[in-house]
C-alpha positions in Angstrom: -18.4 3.6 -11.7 -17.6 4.9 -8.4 -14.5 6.6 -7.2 -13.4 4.2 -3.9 -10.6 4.2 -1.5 -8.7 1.0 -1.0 -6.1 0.5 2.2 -2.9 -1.9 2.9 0.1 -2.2 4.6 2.3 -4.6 5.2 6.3 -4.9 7.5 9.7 -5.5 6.7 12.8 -6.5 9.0 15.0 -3.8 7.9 15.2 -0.1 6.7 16.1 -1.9 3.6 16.4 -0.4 -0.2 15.3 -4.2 -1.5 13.1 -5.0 1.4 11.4 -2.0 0.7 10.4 -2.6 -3.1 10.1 -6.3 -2.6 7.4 -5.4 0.3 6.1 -2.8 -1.7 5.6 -4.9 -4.7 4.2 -7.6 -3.3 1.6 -5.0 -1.5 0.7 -3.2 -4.7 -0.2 -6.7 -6.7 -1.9 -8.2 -3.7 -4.2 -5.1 -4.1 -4.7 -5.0 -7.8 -5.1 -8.8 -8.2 -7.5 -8.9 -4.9 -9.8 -6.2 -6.2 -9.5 -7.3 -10.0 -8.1 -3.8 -10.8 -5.7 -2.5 -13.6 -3.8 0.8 -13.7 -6.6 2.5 -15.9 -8.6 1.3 -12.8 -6.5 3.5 -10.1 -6.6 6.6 -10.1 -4.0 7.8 -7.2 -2.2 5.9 -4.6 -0.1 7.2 -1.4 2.4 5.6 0.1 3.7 6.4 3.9 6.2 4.6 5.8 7.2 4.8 9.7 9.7 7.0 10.6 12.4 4.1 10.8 12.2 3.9 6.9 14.1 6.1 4.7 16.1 3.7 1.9 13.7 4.2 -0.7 10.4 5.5 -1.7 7.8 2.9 -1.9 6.3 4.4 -4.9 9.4 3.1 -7.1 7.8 -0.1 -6.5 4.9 0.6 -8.4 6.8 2.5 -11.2 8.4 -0.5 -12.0 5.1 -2.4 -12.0 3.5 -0.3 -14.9 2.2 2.7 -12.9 3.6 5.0 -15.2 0.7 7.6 -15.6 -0.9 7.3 -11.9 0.0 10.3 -9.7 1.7 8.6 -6.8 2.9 10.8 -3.6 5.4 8.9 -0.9 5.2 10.7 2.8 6.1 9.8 6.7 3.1 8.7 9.1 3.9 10.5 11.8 5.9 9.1 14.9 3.7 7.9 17.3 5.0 6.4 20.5 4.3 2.3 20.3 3.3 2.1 17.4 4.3 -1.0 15.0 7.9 -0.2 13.5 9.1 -0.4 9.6 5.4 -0.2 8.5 4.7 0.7 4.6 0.9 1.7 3.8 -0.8 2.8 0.7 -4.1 3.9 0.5 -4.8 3.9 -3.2 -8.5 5.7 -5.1 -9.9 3.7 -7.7 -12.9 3.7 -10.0 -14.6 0.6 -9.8 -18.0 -1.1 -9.5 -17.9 -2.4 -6.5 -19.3 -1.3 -3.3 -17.7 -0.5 -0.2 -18.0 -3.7 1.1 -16.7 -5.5 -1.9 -13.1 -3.6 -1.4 -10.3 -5.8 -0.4 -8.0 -4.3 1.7 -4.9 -6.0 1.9 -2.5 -6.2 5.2 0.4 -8.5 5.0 3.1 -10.1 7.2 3.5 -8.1 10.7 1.2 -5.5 9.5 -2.0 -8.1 10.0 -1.9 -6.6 13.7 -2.8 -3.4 12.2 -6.4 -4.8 11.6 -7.5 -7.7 13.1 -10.9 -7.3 12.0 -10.2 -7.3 7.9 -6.6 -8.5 7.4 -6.3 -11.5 5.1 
């Protein structure tokens, strides 16, 4: 097993408590289910979110989807003129078999824009 680093993000319309789980959740199972992982498989995630979110942290989202005993950590990318609004990314480190080029990095909805060159 090797310890790997897998990335998504994906956009919501709103600085919005629901929108922000809802987003989040669908993030954080995209991720699992694209990369055939469980919790036992992950070993930390962290979640940051533009400036221009503050309703909720992002990691409640994946409390509520069984990631009781994973050390999750919630920050603020910083503010960076231009830059796509309402953003939530993880970047989560699992233990896994497959290579580097067998990770699936996930970007949804407006986030896509992020990267062209992998989103799905």
């Amino acid at each position: 097993m090797a310890v790997r680093a897998v990335r998504g993000a994906t956009q919501i319309d709103a600085d919005d408590r629901d929108q922000i789980l809802e987003a989040t959740t669908e993030l954080v199972s995209e991720v699992m289910a694209r990369n055939g992982l469980s919790t036992d498989d992950v070993i930390s995630v962290v979640f940051t979110v533009t400036p221009d979110l503050t309703a909720e942290f992002p990691a409640l989202a994946a409390r509520k989807l069984g990631f009781h005993e994973v050390p999750l950590l919630c920050a603020t990318e910083i503010g960076v003129p231009g830059a796509l609004p309402r953003v939530i990314r993880l970047m989560a480190h699992i233990a896994t078999d497959r290579s580097r080029s067998e990770v699936q990095h996930v970007y949804l909805r407006g986030a896509t824009a992020l990267r062209l060159d992998i989103a799905q």
